[in-house]
VOGU-3710 file (C-alpha; in Angstrom, 3 decimals, decimal comma):
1> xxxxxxxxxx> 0,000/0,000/0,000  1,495/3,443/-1,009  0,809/6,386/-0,287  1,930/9,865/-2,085  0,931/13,157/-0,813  1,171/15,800/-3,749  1,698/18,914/-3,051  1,071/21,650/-6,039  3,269/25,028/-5,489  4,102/28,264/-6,578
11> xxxxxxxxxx> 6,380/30,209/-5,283  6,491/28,438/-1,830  10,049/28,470/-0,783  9,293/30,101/2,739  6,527/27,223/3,729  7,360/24,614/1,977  10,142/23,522/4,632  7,651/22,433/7,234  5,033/21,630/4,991  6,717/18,332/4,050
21> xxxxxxxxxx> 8,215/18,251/7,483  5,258/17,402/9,021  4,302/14,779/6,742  4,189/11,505/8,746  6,561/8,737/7,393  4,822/6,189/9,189  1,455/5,541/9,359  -0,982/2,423/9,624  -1,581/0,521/6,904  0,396/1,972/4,437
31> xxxxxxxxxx> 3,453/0,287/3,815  5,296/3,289/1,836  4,823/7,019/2,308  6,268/9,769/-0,734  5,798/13,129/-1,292  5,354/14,451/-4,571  5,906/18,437/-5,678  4,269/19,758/-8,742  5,969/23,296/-9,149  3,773/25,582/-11,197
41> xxxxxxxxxx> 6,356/27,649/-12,958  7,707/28,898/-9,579  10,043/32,287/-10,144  11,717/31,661/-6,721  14,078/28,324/-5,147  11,046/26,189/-4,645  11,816/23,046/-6,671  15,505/23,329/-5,346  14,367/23,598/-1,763  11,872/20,914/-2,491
51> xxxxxxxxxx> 15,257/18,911/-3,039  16,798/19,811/-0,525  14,632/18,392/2,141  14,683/15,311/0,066  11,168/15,735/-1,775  10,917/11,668/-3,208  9,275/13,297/-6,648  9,718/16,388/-8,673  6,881/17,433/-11,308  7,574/20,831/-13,413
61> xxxxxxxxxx> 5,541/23,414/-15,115  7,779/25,104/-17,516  4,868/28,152/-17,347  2,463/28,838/-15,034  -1,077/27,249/-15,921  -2,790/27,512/-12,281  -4,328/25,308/-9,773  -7,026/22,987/-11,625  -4,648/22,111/-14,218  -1,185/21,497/-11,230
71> xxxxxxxxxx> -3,988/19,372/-9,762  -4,455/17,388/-12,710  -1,002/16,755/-13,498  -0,366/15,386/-9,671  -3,266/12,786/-9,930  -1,632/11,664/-13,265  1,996/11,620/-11,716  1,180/9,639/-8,426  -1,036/7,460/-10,366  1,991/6,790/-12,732
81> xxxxxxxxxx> 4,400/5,986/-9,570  1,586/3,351/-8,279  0,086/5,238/-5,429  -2,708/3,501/-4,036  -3,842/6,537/-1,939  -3,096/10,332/-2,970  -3,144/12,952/-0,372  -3,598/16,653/-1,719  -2,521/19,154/0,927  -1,388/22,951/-0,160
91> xxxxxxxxxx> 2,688/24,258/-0,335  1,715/27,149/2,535  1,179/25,163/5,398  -2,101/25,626/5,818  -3,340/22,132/6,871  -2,016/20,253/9,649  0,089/17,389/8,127  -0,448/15,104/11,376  -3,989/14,644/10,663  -3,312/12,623/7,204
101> xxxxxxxxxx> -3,639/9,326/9,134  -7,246/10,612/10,454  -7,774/11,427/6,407  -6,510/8,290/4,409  -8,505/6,085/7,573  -11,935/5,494/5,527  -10,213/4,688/2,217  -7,822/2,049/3,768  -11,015/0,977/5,477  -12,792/0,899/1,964
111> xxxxxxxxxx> -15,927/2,874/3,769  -14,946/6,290/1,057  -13,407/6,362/-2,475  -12,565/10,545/-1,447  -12,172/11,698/1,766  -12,216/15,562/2,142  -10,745/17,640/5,421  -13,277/19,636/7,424  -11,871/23,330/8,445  -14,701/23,901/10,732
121> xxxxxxxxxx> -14,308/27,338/8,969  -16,994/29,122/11,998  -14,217/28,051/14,479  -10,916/29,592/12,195  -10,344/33,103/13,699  -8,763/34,550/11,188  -11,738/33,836/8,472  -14,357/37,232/8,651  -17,996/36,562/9,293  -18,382/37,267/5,708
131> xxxxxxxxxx> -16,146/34,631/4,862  -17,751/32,342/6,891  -21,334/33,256/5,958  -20,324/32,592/2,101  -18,559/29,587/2,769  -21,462/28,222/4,670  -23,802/29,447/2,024  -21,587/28,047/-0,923  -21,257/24,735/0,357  -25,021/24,390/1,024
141> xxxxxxxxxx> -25,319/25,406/-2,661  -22,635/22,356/-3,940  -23,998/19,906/-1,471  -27,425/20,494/-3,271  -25,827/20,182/-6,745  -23,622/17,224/-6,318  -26,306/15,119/-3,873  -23,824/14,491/-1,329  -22,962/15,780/2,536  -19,915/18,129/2,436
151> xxxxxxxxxx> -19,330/20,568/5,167  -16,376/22,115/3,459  -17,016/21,729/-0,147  -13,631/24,266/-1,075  -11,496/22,430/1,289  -7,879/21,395/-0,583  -7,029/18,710/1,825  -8,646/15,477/0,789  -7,583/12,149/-0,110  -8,012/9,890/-3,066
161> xxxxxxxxxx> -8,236/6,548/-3,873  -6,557/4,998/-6,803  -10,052/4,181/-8,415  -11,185/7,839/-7,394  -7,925/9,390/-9,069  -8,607/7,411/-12,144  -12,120/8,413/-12,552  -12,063/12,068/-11,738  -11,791/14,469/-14,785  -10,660/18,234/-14,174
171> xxxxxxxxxx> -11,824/20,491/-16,818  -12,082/23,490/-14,907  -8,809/26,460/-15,282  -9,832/27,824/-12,100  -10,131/25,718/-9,099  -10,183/22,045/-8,566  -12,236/21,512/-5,209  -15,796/22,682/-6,692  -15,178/20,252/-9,491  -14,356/17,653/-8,110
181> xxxxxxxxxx> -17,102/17,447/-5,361  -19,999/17,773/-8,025  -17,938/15,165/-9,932  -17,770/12,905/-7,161  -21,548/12,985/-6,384  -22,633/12,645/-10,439  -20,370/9,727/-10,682  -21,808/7,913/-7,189  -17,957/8,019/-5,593  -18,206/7,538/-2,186
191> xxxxxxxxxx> -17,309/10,548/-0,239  -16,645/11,586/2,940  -15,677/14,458/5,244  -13,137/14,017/8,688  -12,525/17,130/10,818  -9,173/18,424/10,558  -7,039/21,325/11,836  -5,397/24,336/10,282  -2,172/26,398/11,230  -1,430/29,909/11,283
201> xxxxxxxxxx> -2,273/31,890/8,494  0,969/32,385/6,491  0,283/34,476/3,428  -3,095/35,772/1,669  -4,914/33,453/-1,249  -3,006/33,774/-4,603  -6,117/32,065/-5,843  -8,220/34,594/-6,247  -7,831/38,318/-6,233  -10,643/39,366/-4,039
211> xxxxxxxxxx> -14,008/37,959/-2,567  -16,341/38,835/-5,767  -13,665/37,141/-8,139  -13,736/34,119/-6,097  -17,890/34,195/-6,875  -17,792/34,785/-9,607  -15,277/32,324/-10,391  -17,085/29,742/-8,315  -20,524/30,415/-9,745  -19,460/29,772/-13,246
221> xxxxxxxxxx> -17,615/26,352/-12,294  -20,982/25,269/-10,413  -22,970/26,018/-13,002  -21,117/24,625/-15,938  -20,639/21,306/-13,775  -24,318/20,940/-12,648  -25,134/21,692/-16,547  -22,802/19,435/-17,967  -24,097/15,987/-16,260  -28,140/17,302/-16,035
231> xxxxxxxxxx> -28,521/19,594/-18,623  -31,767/18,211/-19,826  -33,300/19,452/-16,378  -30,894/23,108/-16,814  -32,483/23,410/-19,853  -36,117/22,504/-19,362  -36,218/25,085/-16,178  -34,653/28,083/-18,359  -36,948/26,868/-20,958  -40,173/26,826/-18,457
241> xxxxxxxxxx> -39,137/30,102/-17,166  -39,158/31,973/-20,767  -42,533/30,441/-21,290  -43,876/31,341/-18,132  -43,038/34,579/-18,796  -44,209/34,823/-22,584  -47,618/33,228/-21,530  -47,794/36,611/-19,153  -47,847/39,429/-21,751  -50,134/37,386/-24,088
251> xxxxxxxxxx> -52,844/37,052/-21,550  -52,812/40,995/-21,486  -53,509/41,329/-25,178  -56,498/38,719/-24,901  -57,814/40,487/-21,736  -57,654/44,403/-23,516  -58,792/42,240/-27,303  -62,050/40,500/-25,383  -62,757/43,991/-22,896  -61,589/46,605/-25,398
261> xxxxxxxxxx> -62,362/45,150/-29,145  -59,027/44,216/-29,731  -57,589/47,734/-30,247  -53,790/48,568/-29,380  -51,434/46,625/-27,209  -50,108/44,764/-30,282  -46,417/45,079/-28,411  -48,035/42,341/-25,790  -48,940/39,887/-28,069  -45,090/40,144/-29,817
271> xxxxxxxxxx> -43,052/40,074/-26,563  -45,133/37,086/-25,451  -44,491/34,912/-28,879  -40,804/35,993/-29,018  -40,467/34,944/-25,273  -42,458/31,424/-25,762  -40,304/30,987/-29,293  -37,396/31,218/-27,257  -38,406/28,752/-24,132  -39,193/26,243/-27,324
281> xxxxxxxxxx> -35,509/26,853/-28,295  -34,039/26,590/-25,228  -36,283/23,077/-24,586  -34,465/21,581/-28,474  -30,933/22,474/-26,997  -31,828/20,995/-23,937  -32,249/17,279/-25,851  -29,014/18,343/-28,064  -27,081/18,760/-24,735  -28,245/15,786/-23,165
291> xxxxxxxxxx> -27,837/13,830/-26,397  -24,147/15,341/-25,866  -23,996/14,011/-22,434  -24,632/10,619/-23,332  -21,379/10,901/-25,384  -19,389/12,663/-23,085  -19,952/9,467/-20,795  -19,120/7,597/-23,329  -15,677/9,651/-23,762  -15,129/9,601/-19,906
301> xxxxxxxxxx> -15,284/5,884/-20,065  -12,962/5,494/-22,846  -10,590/7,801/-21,254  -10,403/5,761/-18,082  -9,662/2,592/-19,883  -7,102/4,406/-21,722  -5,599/5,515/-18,173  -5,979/1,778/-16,413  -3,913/1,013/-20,087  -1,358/3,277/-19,553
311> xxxxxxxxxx> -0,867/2,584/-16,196  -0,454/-1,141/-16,469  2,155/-0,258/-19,402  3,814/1,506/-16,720  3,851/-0,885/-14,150  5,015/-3,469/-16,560  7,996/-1,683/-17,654  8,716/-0,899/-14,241  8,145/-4,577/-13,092  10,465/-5,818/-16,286
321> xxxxxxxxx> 13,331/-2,732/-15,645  13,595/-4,426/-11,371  13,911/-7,452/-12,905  16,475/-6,923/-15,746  18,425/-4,657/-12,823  18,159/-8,177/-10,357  19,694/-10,730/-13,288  22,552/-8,184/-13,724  23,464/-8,696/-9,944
//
């Protein structure tokens, strides 16, 4: 059983240090614990400090393409060096590396497939009530798209299971948590949530430039993740809702044609048949999209067999190279 916690970074030279040193060695039921760097185009001594303190793996960025897409490209390395669990925990300390046994617990168990770290954001002191109110009210708002309990849906410290890593897809250039959460729950993953703890704050978000950026960046992953696996029923609301509307100004125009003899309010009757002709629109590309769905599934399950391929190529060649190496001697 191994174990690889990835950590992506950039520019992390300061924290990185005692990130990684509190990354328990040892711990129950795992057999082998690495730690993996992805360095996002860093412009300071990261990836040699990383080596320094004897980081086992070193991924590169030559350029910096943000978190989602570092995200991605750890999931793909650890999977490649045969983890069997993957721990993602941020480069600035932020998470408490001693709680990773308390996180990787219900996968080695085989009770969760993903296994995300609680914050208890209402009890960090350093979060504003704002904070905290849209936190609370954003992760009520995944929960209800994705169909599945999770306290801290924007949490980055959660674990994966190889069969978890495999299956999740990250599309998204902006952040991975949202994503992956509303992936987890469309694809019936097994998730759950542990409480963990934080440390001291050690530098702002580089995520996000302020609070309405990180809406508006949020709203627009939530919405194209909850449209692309139901957009039939995205569709056939918007759809509803134009029609509802259309129906409105039409029943003017009969009320002043039956009262008033049908003079005037010819504008009614045109804003009401444009609206409706719309809701019908928006109804056909609701079948298109799902009709697209069906194909996307189709694509996601082609792409994990061509993963599961790769990786057994992998672990052949590896398997063949220990054994070439052991003839030798």
């Amino acid at each position: 059983m191994k174990l690889i916690v990835q950590i992506p970074c950039y520019n992390e030279e300061q924290t990185l240090p005692q990130t990684v040193a509190d990354i328990p060695r040892n711990i129950e039921g795992v057999d082998q614990v690495e730690v993996l760097i992805i360095d996002d185009g860093s412009r300071d001594r990261t990836v040699e400090v990383a080596r320094e303190i004897g980081v086992d793996h070193v991924v590169r960025n030559k350029r910096n393409i943000g978190l989602a897409r570092t995200f991605r490209k750890g999931l793909d390395a650890c999977l490649v060096r045969g983890a069997d669990i993957i721990v993602n925990t941020d480069g600035d300390n932020q998470y408490a590396g001693a709680d990773i046994p308390k996180l990787v617990q219900p996968i080695l168990e085989g009770r969760a497939d993903m296994v995300i770290g609680d914050r208890e954001t209402n009890k960090i002191p350093h979060f504003s009530p704002v904070k905290k109110f849209l936190q609370y009210l954003g992760s009520g708002v995944v929960r209800k798209l994705a169909g599945i309990w999770v306290p801290d849906t924007v949490s980055g410290f959660r674990a994966f299971s190889r069969e978890a890593a495999i299956r999740i897809n990250v599309v998204s250039s902006f952040s991975y948590t949202i994503e992956t959460v509303i992936q987890a729950g469309k694809r019936q993953l097994m998730v759950q949530s542990v409480p963990i703890r934080t440390n001291p704050k050690t530098r702002d978000s580089r995520l996000f430039k302020s609070i309405p950026h990180f809406i508006q960046n949020s709203l627009g992953t939530m919405v194209r993740m909850y449209a692309m696996y139901q957009p039939l029923r995205v569709f056939f609301y918007l759809g509803a809702l134009l029609t509802i509307i259309g129906v409105l100004p039409i029943m003017r125009f009969l009320f002043f044609y039956f009262t008033d003899g049908g003079g005037g309010h010819v504008q009614s009757l045109l804003l009401g048949s444009v609206l409706i002709i719309l809701g019908f629109i928006t109804f056909m590309i609701g079948l298109v999209a799902d009709l697209i769905s069906f194909n996307r599934q189709l694509l996601e399950m082609t792409l994990e067999r061509v993963r599961r391929m790769e990786l057994d190529h992998f672990r052949t060649d590896a398997t063949l190279g220990s054994d070439a190496v052991h003839k030798k001697e």
